[in-house]
N, C-alpha and C positions, 0 to 999 in steps of 0.2 A: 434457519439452519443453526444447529448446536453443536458440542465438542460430540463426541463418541456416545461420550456416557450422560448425554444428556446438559450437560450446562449450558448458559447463557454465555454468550460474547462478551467479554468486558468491552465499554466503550473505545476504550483506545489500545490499538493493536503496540505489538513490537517492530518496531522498523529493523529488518536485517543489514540493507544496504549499506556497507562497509563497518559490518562487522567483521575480522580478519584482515582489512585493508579494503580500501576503496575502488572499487574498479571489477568489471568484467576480463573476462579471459584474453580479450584481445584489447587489455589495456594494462600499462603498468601498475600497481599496487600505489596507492598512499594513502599518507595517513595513517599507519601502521604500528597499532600499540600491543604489545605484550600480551599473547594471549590468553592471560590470567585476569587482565584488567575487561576484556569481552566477557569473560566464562562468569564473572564477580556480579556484574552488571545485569547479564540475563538469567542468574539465579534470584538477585536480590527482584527484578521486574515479574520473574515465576512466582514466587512465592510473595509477592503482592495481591495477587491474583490477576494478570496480565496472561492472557490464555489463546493468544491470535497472532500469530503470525504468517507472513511471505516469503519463502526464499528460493530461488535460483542457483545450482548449482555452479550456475557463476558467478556469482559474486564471491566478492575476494579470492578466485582462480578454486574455488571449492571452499575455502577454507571457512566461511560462516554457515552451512549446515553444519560443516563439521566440528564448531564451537558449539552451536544450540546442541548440539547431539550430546556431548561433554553435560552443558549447562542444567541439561535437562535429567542428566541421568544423576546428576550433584545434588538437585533439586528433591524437594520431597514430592515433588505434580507428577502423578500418572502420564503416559500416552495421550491414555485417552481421553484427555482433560482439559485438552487443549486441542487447537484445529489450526491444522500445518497446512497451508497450501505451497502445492510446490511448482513454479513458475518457469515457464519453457519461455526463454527468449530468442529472438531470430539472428541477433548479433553473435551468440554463442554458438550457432550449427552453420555447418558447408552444407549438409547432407541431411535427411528424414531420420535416419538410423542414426545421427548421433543425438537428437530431441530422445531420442527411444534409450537411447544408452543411459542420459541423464538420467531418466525416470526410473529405471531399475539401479543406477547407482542411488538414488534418492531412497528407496527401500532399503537397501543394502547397507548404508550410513544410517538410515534412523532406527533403523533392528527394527522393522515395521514391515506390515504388506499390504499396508494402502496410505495414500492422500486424503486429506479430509476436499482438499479441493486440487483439481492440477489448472493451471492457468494458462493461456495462449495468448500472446501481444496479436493486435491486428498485422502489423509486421509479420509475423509469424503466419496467418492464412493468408497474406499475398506473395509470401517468399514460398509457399510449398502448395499454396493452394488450400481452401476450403473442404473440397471432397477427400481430402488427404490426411487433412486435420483432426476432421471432423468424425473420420474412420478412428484416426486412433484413441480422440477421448471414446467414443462409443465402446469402441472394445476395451476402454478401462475402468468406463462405467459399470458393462455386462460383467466382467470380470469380477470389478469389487475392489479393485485397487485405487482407486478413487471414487469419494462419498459424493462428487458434485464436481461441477466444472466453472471458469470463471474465463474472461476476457478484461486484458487492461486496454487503454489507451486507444478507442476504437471510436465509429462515429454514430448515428444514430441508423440507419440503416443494418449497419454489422450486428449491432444488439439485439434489432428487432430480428432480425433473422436468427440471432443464437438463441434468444427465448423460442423463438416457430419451433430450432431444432432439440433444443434438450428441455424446454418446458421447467417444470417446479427442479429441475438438476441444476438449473443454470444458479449459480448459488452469487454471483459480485462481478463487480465492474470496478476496476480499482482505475483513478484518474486524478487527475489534479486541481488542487483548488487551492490558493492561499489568498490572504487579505486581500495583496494586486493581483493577481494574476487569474482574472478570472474564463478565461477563454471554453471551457465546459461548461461554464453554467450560461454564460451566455449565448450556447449554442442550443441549449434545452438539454443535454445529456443527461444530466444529475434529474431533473425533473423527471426523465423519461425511464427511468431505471426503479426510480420509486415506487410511479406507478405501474412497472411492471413487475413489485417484489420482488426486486434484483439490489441487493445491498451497495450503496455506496462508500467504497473502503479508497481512503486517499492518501496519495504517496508524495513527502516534503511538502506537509503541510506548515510549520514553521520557516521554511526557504532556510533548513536549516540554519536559526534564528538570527537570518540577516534583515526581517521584517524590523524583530525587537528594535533595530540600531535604529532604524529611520524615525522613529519616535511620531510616528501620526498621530494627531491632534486626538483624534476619535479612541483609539489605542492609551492614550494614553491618558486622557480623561476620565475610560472608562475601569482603568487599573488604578486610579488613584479611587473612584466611588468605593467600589469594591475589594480593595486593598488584594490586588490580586496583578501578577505579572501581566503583560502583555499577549505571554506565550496562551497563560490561562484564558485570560479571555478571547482567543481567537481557536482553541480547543475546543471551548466551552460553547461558543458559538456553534461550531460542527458538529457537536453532539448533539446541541440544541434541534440542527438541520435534520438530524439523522443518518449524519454521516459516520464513519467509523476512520477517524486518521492514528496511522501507524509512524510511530515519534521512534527514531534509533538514538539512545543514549546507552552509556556507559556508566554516569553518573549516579550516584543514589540519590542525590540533592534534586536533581533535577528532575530524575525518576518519582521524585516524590512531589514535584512539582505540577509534572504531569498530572498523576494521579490528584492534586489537588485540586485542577480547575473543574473534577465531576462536582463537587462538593457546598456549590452555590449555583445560584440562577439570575439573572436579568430581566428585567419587564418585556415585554413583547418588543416594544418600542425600538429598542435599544439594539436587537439583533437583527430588527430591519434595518434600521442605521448602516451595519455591519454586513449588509446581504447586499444594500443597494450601491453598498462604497465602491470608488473608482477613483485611482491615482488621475492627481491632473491630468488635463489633455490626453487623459484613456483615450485611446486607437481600438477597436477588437480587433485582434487578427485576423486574419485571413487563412484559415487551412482547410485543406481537402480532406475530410475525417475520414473519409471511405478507401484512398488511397494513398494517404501522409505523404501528398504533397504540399508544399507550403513550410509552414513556419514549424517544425518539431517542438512539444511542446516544452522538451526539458532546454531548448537552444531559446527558446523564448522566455524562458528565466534568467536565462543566462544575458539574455540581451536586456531586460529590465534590468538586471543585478551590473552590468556596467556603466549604464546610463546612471544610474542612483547609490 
């Protein structure tokens, strides 16, 4: 899958999440910078050539589409030059009709009349149902208001059945992966999505760079061969994979930082190193992918991130 007008993905998407302030609609806001220092940040990442993004009307209570919307239109990038997916979560709706309401305010904010991709959490077909779901991407597919459809955070059953239902439409699987935290890949998920030409796009893959502090041996070895951050080499590695991780900065330093772990390569060796790595005394979890019971995967960062 490509922008509109035909371009390439750049390797690492825009992270939206807590752009505007951090937090969903039924949370309070933090983290809340000036919204000139958001609008500064994702014009300088547009005009790098950063052309991917995720966003959910609810993040930051609306207010980060409605920054990119600004940023985008400050920026010199077309529309269609970029690939917006727009992400329905089960946390933000009581009701079917206000998933429905997003998606037309999601037009209506980006001065647009389609989605490059609209997204559904597995959350989201067990809170409303599959047949329900499933009804309204179709009629947004048939419509035209969305180029392609995606699922986050789901398990290997839910995937194979969304490829059965929407085929070459089913455009990504957005899920989690960082240095520790490997609980997707060692369920097979990221494998299984590859091979079914289903992109894997990852969300806090940095752990919002509480990785960097821990200073792993491996990490940090391998930034000193290469004279390259930390963050870069665990970027580098995921593009390596062929995955596509979306980084949310503000920064242009950083932003540039980003962008510079495409810029070199590692021997074969060394990304296996890095694929087969596991925090001591790694446990795998234990979750119900089909039905998110068990360990939620962002509680399970959380719970690594107090132990360490």
């Amino acid at each position: 899958m490509k922008t509109k007008s035909g371009k390439e993905l750049y390797k690492i998407g825009i992270g939206s999440y807590g752009i505007g302030g951090r937090g969903h609609r039924d949370m309070d806001l933090t983290e809340k910078l000036n919204d000139q220092v958001y609008i500064d940040g994702l014009v300088y990442s547009l005009e790098k050539g950063m052309n991917f993004t995720e966003i959910a009307l609810g993040y930051g209570h609306g207010n980060s589409l409605k920054l990119f919307k600004q940023a985008l239109d400050k920026s010199s990038v077309k529309r269609e030059d970029i690939f917006v997916t727009n992400s329905l979560y089960s946390r933000d709706f009581s009701h079917i009709k206000d998933a429905k309401k997003d998606i037309e305010d999601f037009y209506i904010i980006m001065g647009t009349d389609y989605a490059d991709s609209t997204l559904v959490t597995q959350s989201l077909l067990l809170k409303f149902g599959k047949e329900k779901i499933y009804h309204l991407l179709h009629n947004l597919l048939d419509s035209g208001k969305t180029r392609c459809v995606s699922i986050s955070n789901a398990g290997i059953n839910t995937i194979k059945e969304f490829k059965e239902e929407f085929g070459d439409k089913f455009f990504a699987h957005e899920g989690h992966i960082s240095f520790e935290i490997r609980a997707m890949q060692d369920e097979g998920i990221f494998d299984l999505c590859g091979g079914l030409n289903v992109v894997n796009i990852i969300w806090r893959p940095l752990r919002r760079n509480e990785t960097e502090k821990l200073n792993w041996e491996l990490l940090v070895n391998l930034s000193k061969k290469y004279n390259k951050t930390q963050n870069q080499i665990i970027l580098n590695w995921m593009v390596y994979m062929n995955y596509y991780p979306m980084v949310m900065s503000t920064n242009k330093q950083h932003i540039d930082e980003n962008i510079g772990s495409l810029d070199f390569k590692m021997v074969d060796e060394e990304y296996k190193l890095i694929t087969d790595f596991r925090p001591p005394n790694y446990i795998p979890h234990k979750i119900d992918w089909e039905s998110s019971v068990g360990t939620p995967l962002v509680n399970m960062i959380k719970d690594f991130e107090n132990k360490n």
